[in-house]
C-alpha positions as CSV (number, residue, x, y, z in Angstrom):
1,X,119.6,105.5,119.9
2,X,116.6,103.8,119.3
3,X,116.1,102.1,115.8
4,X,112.3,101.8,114.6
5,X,110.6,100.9,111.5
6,X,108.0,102.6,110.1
7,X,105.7,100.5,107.1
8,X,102.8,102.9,105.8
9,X,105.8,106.1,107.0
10,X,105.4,108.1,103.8
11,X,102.3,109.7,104.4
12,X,99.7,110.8,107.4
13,X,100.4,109.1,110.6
14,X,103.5,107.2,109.7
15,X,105.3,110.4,108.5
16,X,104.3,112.4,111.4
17,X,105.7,109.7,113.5
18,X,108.6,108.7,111.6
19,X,109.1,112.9,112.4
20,X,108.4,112.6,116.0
21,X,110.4,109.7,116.9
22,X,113.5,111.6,114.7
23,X,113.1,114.5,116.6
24,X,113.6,112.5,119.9
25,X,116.5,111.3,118.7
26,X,116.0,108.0,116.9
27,X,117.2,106.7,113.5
28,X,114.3,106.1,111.3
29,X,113.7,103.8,108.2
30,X,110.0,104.3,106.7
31,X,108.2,102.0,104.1
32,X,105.8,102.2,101.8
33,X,105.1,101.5,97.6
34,X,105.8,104.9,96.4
35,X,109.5,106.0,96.2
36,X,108.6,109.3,95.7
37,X,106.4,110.0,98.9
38,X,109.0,108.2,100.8
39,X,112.3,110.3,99.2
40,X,110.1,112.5,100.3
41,X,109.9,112.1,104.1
42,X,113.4,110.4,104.4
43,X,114.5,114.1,103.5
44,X,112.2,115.6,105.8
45,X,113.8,113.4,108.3
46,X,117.9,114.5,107.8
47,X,116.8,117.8,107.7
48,X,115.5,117.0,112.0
49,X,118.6,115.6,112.5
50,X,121.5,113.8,110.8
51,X,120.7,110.0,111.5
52,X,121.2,107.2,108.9
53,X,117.6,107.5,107.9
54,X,116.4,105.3,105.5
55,X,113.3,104.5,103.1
56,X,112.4,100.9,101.4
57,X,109.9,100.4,98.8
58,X,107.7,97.6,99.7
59,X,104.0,95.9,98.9
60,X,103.1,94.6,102.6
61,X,100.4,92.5,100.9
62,X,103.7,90.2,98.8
63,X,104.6,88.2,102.2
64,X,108.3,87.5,100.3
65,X,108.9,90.7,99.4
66,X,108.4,91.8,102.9
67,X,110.8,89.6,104.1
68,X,113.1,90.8,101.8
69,X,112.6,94.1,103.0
70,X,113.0,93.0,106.4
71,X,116.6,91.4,105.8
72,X,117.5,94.8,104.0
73,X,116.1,97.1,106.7
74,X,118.0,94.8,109.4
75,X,121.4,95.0,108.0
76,X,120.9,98.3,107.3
77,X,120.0,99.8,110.6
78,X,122.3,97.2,112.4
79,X,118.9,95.7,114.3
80,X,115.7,97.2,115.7
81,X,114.0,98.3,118.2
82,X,110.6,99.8,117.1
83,X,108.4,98.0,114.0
84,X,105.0,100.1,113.5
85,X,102.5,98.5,111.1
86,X,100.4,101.5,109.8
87,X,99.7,100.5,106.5
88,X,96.0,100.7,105.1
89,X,93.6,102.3,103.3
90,X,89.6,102.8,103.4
91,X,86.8,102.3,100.5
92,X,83.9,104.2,101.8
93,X,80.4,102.9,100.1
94,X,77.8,101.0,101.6
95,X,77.7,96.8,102.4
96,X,75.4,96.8,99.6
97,X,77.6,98.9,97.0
98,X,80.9,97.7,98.2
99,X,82.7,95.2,95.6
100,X,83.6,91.7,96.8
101,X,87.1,93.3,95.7
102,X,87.1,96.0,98.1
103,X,87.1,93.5,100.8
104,X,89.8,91.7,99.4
105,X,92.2,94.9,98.9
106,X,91.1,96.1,102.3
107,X,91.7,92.8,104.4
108,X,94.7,92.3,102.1
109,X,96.8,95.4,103.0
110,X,94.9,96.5,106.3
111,X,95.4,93.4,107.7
112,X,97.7,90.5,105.8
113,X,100.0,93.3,105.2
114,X,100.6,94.2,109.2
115,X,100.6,90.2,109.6
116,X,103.2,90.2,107.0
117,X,105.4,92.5,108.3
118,X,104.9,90.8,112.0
119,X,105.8,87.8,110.6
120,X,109.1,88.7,109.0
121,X,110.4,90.3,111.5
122,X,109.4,87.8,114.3
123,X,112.7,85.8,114.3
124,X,114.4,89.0,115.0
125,X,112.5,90.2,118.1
126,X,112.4,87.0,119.3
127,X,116.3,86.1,119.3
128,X,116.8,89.8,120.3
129,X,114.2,89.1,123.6
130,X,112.8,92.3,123.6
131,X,111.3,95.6,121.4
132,X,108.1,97.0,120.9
133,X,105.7,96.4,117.6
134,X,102.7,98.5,117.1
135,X,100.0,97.6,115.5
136,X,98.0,100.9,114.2
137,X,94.1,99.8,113.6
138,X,91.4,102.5,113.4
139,X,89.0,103.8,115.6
140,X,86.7,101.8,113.9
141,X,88.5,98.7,114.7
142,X,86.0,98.9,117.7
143,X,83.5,101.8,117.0
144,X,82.4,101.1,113.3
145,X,80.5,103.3,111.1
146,X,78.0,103.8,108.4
147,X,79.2,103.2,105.2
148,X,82.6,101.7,106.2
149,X,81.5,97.5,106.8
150,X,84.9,96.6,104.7
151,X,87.1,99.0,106.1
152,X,86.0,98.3,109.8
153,X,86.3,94.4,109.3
154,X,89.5,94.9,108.5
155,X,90.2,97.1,111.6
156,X,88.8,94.8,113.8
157,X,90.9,91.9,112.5
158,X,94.0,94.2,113.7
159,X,93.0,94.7,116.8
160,X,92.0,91.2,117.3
161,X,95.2,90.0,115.9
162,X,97.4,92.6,118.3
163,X,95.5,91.3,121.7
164,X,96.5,87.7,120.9
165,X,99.9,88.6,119.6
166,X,100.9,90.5,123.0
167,X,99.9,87.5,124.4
168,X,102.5,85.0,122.3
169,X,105.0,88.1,122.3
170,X,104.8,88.5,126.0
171,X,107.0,85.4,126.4
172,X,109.9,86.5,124.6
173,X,109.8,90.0,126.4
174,X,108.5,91.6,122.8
175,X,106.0,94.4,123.9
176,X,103.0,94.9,121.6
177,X,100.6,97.7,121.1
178,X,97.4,98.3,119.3
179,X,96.4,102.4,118.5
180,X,93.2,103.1,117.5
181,X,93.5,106.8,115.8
182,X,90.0,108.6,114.9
């Protein structure tokens, strides 16, 4: 039974893939900030299949409290297998328009936050020599669009960060994986 973690699983694409990967079989832990949204999906998830699943409240963009997280979720689940970094969020408005803030939050949680997770769970996937992380960008983490110059950068900075990464990674028999969903 494969054991993956799911940060940015309450909602969207992590709780359509925290569904998928239960309904193959695996046991599931997602993260996010709300407890509600992820109560939420952690019952969605026993009702595929009877698993240990499990849900963590966590703000990827506080690097300690994500390591925190990260002991929790590993003595929970026994080890893992499968980390997905999927947190992020977009401000839509032009370069002009956009608040010096909006950069901030975005590059903050779009990309600190999946380079916080990676980083607390590193020690783990390198003792254990191998698993998979996944990185999930944007389609405009290549392919950027009017109206989204914050958003994009911070897209970008994932994928950059995940083709370096596999390189490091690729040493200690860790797979990694950027997605770029539209």
């Amino acid at each position: 039974v494969k054991k993956v973690f799911i940060v940015g699983g309450s909602k969207g694409i992590g709780r359509e893939l925290a569904l998928l990967m239960a309904r193959q079989g695996a046991t599931v832990w997602v993260a996010a900030r709300g407890m509600g949204a992820l109560n939420n999906t952690v019952d969605a998830l026993r009702k595929v299949c009877d698993e240990s699943h499990g849900c963590i409240s966590v703000d990827v963009t506080d690097a300690d409290a994500v390591r925190e997280a990260a002991a929790t979720v590993l003595e929970a689940m026994g080890g893992l297998d499968v980390l997905v970094c999927n947190s992020g969020f977009a401000v839509s408005e032009t370069f002009e328009k956009t608040d010096h803030s909006d950069f901030d939050r975005m590059m903050s949680v779009n990309f600190y936050g999946h380079v916080n997770v990676v980083r607390a769970f590193t020690p783990h996937f390198v003792q254990q020599g191998s698993g998979d992380i996944c990185l999930v960008s944007s389609m405009m983490g290549f392919l950027p669009l009017y109206g989204y110059t914050a958003y994009s950068a911070s897209k970008f900075a994932v994928a950059g960060f995940g083709e370096a990464l596999r390189q490091e990674f690729r040493l200690h028999g860790v797979r990694v994986g950027t997605y770029f969903p539209p």
